[in-house]
Backbone as CSV, one residue per row, in Angstrom:
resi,resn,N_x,N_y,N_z,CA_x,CA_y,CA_z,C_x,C_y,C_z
1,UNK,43.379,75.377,50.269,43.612,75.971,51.574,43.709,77.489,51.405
2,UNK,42.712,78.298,52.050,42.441,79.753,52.074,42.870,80.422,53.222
3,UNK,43.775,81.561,53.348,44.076,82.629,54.330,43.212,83.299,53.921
4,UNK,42.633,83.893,55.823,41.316,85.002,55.757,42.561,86.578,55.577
5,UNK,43.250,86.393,56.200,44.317,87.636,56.132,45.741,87.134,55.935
6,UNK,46.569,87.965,56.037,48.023,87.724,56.082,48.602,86.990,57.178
7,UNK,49.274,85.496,56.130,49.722,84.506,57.463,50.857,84.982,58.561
8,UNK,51.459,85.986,57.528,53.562,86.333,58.147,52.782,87.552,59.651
9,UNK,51.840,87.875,58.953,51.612,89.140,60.524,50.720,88.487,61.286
10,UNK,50.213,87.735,61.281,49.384,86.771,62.203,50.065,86.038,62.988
11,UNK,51.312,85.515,62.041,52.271,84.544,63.142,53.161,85.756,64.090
12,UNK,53.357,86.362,63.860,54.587,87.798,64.179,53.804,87.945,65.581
13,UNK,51.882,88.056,64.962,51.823,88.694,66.777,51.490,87.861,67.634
14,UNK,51.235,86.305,67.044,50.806,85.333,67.978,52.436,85.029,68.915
15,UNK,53.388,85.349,68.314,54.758,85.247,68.605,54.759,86.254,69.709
16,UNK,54.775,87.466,69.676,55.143,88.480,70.301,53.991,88.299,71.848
17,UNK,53.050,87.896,71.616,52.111,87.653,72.678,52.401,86.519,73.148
18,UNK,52.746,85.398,72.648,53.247,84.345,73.402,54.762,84.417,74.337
19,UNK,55.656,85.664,73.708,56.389,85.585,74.605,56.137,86.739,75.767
20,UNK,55.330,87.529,75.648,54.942,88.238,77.017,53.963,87.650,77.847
21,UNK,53.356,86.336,77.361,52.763,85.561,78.374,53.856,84.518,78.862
22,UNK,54.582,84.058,78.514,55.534,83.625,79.100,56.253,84.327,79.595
23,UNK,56.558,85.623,79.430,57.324,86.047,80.599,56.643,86.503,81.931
24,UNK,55.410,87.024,82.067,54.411,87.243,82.943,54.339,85.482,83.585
25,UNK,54.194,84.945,83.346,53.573,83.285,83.627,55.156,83.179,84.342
26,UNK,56.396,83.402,84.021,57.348,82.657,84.917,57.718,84.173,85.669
27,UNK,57.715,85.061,85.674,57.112,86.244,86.840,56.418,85.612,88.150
28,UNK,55.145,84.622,87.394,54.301,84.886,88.445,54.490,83.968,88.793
29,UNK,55.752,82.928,88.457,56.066,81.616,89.082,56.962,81.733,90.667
30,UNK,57.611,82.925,90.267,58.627,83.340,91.767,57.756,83.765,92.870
31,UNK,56.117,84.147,92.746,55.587,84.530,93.931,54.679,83.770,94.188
32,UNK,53.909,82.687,93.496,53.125,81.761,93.427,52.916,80.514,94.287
33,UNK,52.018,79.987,94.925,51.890,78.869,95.742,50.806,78.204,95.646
34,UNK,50.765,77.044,96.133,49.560,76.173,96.028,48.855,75.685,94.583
35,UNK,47.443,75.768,94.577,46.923,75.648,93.284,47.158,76.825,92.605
36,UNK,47.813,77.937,92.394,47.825,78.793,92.071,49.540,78.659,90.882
37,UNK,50.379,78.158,91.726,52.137,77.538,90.734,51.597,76.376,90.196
38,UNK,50.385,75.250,90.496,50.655,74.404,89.676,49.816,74.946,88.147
39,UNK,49.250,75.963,88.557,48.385,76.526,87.075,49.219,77.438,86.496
40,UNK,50.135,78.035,87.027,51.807,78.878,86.313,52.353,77.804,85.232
41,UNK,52.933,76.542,86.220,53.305,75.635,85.179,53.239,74.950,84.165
42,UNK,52.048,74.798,84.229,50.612,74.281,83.301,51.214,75.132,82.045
43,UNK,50.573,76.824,82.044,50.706,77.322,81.373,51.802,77.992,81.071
44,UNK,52.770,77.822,81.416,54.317,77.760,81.059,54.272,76.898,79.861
45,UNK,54.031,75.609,80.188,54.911,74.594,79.361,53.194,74.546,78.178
46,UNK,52.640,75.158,78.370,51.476,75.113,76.968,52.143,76.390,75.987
47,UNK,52.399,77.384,76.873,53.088,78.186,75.985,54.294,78.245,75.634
48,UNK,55.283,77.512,75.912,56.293,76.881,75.250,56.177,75.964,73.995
49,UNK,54.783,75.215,74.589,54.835,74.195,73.185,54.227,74.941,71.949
50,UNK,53.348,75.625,72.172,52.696,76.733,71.281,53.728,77.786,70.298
51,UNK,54.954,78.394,70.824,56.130,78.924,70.734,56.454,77.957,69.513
52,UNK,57.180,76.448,69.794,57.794,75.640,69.077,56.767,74.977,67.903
53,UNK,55.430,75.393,67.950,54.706,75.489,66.914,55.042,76.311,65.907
54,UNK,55.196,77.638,66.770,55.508,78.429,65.506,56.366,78.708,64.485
55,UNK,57.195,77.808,65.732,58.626,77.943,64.530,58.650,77.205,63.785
56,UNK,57.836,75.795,63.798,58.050,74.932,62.956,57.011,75.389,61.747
57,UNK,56.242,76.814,61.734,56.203,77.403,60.317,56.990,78.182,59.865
58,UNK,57.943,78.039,60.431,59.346,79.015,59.679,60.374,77.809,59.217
59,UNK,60.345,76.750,59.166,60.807,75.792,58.851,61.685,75.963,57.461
60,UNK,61.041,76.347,56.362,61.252,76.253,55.184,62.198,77.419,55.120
61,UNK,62.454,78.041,55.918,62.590,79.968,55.646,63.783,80.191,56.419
62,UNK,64.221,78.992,57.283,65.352,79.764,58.396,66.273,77.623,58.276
63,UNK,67.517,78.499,58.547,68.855,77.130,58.183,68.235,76.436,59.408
64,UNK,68.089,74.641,59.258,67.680,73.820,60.211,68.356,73.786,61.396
65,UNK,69.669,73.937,61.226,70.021,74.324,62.559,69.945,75.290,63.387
66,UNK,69.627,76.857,63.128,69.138,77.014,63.926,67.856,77.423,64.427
67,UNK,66.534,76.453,63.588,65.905,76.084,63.897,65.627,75.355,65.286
68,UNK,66.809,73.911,65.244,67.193,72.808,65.879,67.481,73.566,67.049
69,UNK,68.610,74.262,67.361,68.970,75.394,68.405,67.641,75.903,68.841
70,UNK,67.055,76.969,68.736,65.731,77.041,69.465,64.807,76.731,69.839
71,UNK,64.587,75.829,69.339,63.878,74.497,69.579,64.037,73.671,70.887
72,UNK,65.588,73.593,70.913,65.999,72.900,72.103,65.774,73.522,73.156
73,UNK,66.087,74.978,73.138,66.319,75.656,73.982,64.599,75.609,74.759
74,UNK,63.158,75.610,73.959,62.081,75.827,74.142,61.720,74.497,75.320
75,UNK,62.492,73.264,74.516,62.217,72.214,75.171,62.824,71.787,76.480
76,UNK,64.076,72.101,76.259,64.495,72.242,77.428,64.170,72.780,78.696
77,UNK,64.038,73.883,78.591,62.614,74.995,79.313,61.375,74.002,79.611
78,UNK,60.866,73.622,78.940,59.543,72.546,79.150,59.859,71.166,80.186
79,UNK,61.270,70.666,79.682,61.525,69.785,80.478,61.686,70.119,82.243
80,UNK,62.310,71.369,82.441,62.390,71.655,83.413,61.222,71.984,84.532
81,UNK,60.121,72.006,84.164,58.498,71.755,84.668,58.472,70.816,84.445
82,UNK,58.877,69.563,83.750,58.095,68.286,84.079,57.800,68.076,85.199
83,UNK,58.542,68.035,86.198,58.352,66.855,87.481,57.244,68.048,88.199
84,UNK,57.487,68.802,87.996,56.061,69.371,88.861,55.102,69.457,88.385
85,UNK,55.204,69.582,86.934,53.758,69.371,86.079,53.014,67.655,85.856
86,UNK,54.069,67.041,86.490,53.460,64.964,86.352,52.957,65.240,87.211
87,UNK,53.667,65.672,88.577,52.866,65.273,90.010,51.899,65.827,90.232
88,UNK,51.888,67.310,90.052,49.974,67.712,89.764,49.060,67.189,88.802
89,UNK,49.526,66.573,87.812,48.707,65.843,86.683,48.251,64.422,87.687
90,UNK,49.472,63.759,88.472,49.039,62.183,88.862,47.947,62.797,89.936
91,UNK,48.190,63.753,90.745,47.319,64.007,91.797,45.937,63.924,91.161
92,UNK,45.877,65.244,89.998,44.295,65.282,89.511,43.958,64.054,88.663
93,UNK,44.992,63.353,88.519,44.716,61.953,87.687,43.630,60.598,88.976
94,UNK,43.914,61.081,90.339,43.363,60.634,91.128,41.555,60.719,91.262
95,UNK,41.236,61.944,91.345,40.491,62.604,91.232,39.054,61.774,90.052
96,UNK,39.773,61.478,89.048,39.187,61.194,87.476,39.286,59.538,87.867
97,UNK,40.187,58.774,88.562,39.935,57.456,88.946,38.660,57.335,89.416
98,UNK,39.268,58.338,90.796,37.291,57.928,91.886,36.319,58.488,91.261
99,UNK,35.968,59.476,90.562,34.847,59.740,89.440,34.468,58.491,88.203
100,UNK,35.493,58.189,87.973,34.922,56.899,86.858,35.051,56.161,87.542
101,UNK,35.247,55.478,88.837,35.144,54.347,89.285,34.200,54.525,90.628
102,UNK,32.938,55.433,90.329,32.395,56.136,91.618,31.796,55.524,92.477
103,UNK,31.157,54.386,91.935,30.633,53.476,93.052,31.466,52.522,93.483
104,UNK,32.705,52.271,93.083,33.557,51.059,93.771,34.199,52.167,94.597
105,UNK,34.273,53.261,94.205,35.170,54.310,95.162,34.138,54.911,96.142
106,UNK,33.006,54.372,96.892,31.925,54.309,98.020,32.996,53.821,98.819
107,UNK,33.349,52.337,98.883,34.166,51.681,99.801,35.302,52.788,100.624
108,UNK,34.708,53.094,102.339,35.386,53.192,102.424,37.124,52.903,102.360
109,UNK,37.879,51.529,102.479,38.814,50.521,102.449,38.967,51.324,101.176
110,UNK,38.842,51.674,99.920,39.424,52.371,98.669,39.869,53.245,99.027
111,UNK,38.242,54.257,99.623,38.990,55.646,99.776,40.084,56.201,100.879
112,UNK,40.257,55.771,101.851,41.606,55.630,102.542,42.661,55.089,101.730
113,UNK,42.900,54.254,100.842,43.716,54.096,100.196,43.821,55.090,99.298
114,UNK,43.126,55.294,98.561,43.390,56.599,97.730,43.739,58.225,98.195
115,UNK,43.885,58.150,99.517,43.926,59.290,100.175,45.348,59.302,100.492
116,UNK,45.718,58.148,101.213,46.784,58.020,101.732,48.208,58.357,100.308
117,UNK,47.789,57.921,99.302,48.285,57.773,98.132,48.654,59.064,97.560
118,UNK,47.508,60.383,97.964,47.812,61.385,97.072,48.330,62.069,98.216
119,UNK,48.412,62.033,99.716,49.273,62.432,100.318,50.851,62.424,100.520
120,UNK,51.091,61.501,99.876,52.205,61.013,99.333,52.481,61.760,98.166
121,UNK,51.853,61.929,96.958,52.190,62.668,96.003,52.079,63.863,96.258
122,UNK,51.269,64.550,97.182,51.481,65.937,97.280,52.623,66.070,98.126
123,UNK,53.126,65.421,98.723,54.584,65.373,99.601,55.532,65.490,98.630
124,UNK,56.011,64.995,97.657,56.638,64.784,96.984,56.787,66.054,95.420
125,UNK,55.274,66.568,95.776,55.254,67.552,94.794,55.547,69.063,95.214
126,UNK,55.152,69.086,96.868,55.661,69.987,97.364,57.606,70.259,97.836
127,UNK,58.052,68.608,97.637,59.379,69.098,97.685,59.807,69.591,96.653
128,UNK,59.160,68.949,95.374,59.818,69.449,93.997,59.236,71.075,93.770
129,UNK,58.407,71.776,94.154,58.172,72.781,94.144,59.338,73.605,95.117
130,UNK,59.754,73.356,96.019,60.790,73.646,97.347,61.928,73.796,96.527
131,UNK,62.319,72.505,95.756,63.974,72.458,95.009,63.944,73.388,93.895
132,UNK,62.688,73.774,93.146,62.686,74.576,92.146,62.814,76.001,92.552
133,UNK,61.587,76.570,93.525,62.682,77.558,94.232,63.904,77.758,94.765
134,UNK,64.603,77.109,95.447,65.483,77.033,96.155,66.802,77.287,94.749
135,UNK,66.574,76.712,93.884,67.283,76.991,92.635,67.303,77.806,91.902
136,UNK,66.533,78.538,92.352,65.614,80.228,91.481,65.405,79.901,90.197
137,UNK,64.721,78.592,89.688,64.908,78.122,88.427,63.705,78.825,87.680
138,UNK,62.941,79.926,87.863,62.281,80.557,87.555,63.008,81.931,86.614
139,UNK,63.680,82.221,87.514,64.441,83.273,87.060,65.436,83.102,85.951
140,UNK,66.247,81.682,86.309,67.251,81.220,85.324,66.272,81.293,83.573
141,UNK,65.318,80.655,83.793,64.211,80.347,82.910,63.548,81.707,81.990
142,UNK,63.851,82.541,82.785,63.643,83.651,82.242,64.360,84.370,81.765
143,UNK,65.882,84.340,82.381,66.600,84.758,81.616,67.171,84.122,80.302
144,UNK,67.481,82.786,79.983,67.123,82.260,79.074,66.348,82.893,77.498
145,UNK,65.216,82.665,78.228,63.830,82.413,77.164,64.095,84.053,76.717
146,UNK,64.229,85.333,77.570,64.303,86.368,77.136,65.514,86.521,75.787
147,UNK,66.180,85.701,76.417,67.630,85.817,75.222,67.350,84.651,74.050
148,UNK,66.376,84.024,74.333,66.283,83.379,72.974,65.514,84.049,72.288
149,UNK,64.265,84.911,72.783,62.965,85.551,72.267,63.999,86.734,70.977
150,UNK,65.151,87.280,71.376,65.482,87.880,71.153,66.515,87.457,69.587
151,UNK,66.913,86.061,69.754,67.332,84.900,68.739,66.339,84.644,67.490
152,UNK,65.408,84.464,68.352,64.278,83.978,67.192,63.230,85.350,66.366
153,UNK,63.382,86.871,67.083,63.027,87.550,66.585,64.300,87.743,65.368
154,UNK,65.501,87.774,65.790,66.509,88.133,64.809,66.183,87.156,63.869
155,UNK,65.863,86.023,63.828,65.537,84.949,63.085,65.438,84.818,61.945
156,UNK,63.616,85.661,62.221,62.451,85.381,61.542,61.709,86.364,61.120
157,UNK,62.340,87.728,61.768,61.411,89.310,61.879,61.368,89.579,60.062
158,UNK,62.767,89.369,59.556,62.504,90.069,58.178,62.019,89.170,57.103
159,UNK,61.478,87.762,57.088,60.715,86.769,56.680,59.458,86.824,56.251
160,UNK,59.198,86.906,55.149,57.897,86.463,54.246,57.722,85.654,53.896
161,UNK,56.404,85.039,54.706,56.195,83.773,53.986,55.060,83.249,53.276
162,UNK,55.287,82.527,52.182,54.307,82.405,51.242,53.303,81.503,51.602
163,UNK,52.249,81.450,50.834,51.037,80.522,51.656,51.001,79.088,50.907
164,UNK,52.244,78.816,49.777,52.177,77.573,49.856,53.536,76.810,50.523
165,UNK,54.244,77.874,51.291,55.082,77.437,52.148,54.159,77.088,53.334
166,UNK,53.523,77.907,54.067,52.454,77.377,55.227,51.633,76.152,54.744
167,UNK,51.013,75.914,53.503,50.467,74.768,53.102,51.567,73.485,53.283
168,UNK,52.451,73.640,52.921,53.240,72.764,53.522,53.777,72.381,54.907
169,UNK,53.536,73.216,55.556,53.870,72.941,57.086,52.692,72.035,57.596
170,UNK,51.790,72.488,57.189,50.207,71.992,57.724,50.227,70.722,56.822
171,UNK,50.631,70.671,55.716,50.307,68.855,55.187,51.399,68.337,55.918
172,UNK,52.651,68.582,56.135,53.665,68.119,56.996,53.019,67.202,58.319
173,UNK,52.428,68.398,58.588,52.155,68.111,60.369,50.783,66.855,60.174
174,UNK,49.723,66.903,59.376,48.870,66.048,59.266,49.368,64.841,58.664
175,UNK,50.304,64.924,57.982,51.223,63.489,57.724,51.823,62.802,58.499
176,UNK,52.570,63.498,59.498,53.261,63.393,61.154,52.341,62.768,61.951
177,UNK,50.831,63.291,61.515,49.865,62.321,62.715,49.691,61.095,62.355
178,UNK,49.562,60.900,60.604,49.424,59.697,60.302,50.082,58.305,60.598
179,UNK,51.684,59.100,60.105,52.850,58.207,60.864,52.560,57.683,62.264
180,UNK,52.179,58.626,63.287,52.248,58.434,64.347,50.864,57.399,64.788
181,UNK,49.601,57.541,63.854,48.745,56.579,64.585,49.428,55.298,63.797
182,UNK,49.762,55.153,62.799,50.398,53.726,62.313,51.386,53.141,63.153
183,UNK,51.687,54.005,63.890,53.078,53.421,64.766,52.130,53.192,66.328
184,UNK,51.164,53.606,66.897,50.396,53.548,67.721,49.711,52.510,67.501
185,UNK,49.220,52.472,66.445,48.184,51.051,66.080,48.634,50.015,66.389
186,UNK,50.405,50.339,65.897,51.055,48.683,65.445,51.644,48.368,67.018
187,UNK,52.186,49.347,67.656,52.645,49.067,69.204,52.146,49.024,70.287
188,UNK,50.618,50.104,70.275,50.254,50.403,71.149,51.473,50.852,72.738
189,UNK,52.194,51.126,72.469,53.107,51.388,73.978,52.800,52.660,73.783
190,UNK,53.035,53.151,75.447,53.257,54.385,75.845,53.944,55.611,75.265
191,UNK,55.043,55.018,74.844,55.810,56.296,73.818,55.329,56.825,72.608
192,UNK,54.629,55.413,72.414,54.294,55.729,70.826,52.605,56.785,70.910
193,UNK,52.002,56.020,71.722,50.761,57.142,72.414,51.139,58.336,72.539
194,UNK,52.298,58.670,73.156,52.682,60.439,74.101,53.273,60.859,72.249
195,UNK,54.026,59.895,71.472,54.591,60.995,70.235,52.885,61.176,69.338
196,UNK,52.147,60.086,69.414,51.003,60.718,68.776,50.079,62.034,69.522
197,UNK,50.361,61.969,70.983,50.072,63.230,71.664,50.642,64.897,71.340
198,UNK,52.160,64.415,71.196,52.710,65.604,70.840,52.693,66.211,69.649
199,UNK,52.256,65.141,68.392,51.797,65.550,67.156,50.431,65.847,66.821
200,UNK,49.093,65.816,67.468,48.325,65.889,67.546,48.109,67.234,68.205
201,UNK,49.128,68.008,69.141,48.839,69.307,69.961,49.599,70.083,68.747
202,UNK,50.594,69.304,68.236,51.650,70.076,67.383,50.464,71.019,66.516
203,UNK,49.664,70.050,65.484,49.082,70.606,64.268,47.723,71.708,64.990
204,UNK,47.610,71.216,66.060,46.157,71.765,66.728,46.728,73.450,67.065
205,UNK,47.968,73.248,67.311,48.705,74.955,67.553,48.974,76.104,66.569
206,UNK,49.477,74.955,65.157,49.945,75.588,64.131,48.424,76.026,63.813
207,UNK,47.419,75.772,63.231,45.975,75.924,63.224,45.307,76.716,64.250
208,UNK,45.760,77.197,65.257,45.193,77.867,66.337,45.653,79.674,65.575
209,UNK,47.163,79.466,64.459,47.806,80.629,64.820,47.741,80.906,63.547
210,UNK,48.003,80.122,62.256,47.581,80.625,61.128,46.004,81.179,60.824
211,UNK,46.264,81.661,59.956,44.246,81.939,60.096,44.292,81.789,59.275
212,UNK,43.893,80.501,58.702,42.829,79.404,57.725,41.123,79.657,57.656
213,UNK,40.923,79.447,56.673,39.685,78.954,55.859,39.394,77.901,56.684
214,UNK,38.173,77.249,57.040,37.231,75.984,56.981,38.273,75.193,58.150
215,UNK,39.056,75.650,59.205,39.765,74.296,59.681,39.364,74.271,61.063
216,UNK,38.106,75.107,61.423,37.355,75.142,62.939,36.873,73.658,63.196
217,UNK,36.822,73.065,62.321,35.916,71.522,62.756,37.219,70.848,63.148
218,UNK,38.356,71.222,62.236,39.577,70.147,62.439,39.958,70.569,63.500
219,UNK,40.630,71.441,64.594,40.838,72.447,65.474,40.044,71.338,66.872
220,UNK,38.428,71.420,66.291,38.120,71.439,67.366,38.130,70.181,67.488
221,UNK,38.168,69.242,66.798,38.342,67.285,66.537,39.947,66.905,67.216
222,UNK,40.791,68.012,66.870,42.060,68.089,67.606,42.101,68.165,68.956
223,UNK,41.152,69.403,69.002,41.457,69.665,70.585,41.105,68.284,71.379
224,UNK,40.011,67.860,71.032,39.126,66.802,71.769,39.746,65.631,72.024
225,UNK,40.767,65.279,71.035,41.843,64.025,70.891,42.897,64.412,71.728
226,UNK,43.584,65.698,71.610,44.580,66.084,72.615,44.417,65.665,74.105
227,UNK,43.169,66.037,74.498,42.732,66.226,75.907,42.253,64.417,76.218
228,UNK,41.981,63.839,75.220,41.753,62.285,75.908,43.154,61.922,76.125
229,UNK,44.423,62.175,74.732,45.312,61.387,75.277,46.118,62.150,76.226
230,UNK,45.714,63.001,76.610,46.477,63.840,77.585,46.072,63.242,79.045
231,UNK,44.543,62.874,79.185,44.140,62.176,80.234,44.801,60.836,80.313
232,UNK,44.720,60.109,79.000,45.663,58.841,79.031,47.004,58.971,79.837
233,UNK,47.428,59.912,78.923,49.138,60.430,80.015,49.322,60.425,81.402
234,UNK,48.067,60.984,81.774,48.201,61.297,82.724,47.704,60.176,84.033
235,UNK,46.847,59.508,83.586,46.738,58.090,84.462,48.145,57.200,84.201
236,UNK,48.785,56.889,83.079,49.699,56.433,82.967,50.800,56.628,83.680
237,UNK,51.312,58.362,83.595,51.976,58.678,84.603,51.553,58.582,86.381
238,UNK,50.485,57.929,86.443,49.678,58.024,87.866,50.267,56.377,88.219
239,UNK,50.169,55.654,86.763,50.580,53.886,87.115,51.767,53.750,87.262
240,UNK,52.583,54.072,86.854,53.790,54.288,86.901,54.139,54.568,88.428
241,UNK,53.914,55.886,89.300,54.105,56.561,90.082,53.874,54.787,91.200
242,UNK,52.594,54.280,91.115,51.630,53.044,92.341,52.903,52.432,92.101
243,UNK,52.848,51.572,90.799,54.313,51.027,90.567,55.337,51.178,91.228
244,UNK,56.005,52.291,91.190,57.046,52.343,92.184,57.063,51.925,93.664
245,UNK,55.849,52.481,94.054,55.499,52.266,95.483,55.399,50.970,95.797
246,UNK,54.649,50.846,94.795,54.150,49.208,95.450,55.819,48.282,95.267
247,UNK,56.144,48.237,94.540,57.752,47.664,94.282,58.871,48.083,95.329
248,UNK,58.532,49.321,96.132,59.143,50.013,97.053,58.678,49.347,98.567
249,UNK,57.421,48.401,98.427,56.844,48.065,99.523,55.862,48.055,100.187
250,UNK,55.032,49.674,98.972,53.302,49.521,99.736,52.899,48.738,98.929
251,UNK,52.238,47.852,99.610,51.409,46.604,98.781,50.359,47.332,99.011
252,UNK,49.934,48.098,99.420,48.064,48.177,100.037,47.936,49.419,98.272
253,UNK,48.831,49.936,97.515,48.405,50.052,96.519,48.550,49.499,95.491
254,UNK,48.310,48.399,95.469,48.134,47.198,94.672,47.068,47.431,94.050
255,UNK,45.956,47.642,94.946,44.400,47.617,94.383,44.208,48.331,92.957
256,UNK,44.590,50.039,93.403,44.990,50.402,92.671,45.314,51.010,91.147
257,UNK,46.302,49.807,91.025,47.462,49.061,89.813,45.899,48.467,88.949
258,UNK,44.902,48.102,89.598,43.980,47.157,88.612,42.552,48.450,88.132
259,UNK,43.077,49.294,88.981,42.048,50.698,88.312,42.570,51.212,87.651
260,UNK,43.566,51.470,87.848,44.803,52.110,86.255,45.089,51.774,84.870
261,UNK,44.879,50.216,84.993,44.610,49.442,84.037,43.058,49.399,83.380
262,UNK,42.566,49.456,83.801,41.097,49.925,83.351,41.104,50.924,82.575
263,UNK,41.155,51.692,83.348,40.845,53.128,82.719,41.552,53.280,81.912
264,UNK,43.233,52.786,81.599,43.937,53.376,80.792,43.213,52.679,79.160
265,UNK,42.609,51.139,79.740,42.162,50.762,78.392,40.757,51.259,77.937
266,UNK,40.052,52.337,79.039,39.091,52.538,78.157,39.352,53.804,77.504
267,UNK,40.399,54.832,77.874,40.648,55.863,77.170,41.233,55.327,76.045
268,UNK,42.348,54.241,75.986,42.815,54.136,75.427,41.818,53.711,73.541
269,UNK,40.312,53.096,73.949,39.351,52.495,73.342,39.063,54.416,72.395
270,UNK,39.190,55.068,73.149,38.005,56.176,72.981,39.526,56.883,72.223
């Protein structure tokens, strides 16, 4: 494993740029609307996870706890976009149903159902957009992340790190995937899918930021796996969502429940 340049100043500025895009990105979350906040959030919580990439190449170099501590703090932050980042995911998860299912989705009788369905989720996504302002949880978020940016520079700023310490982060993380498809293989459930998701973006980040020798093919074999099971996720979180409803009383998305299942097993194939 070959560095084209120096790994410690490569990570320093992918750091320093990741946190002025996160602070610009939750800036532009307090004035933002429409398709315009759900692409803030998006890239909020990509550059959060990107962030907690990096630290996990300082791993070897800084006490695990407070590693563990910033870490949380990153995730936590991430968690707090979930619910608005599912419900724009189930919406466009709609979208990718009636495209792969394009000629059963002719019927009119579908497409009224499927309409009625994401009107509902955009109801629901526009309140959670409403409660997140209303909480100024943008701002809280920022103040935060500014005071951790400021944690993790104290961290890590006077840190050199060697390149068979980074060789180890990177066999780490490709070992982490292994675990994770053995545990996917053997369960196939949902959790075990989303932790092979999150280890699969994990190594694809650390590799985005070190600058390696020869790992453009792996990078890009990553990316490509990320984004199927990310689509998986995201119909999943779409079955889930009918589920409720239909258990709540709409039967008329029943139908549905048997396109969700489809699709989830042919991504799941691929």
């Amino acid at each position: 494993m070959k560095f084209i340049r120096d790994p410690t100043k490569a990570l320093l500025k992918a750091r320093l740029d990741l946190e002025e895009s996160l602070e610009q990105n939750l800036l532009g979350l307090t004035s933002a609307s429409g398709g315009s906040f759900d692409e803030f959030v998006h890239e909020t919580r990509r550059c959060l996870q990107r962030c907690r990439a990096i630290l996990r190449c300082y791993h070897g170099a800084i006490k695990q706890k407070e590693i563990s501590r910033l870490e949380r703090v990153f995730a936590s932050a991430a968690r707090s976009l979930a619910p608005i980042r599912d419900l724009g995911a189930m919406i466009g998860g709609l979208d990718f149903i009636k495209a792969f299912f394009r000629e059963e989705f002719e019927s009119a009788e579908l497409r009224d159902i499927l309409e009625r369905l994401r009107q509902k989720l955009l109801a629901q996504y526009h309140a959670e957009v409403e409660r997140f302002a209303a909480q100024h949880a943008a701002a809280r978020l920022l103040r935060n992340l500014v005071s951790t940016f400021k944690n993790v520079d104290t961290a890590v700023d006077s840190i050199e790190l060697s390149e068979d310490e980074l060789e180890r982060v990177v066999e780490n993380a490709r070992d982490a995937i292994k675990r994770s498809e053995k545990l996917a293989h053997k369960e196939q459930t949902p959790s075990a899918l989303h932790e092979l998701r999150k280890k699969v973006k994990r190594l694809r980040y650390i590799l985005e930021y070190l600058p390696l020798k020869g790992v453009s093919k792996e990078r890009k074999k990553l990316k490509q796996r990320s984004e199927v099971l990310g689509q998986w996720r995201d119909v999943y979180l779409l079955g889930t969502a009918i589920e409720r409803l239909v258990n709540d009383g709409e039967s008329d998305f029943q139908i549905l429940q048997r396109y969700v299942m489809r699709l989830l097993s042919e991504l799941q194939r691929s």
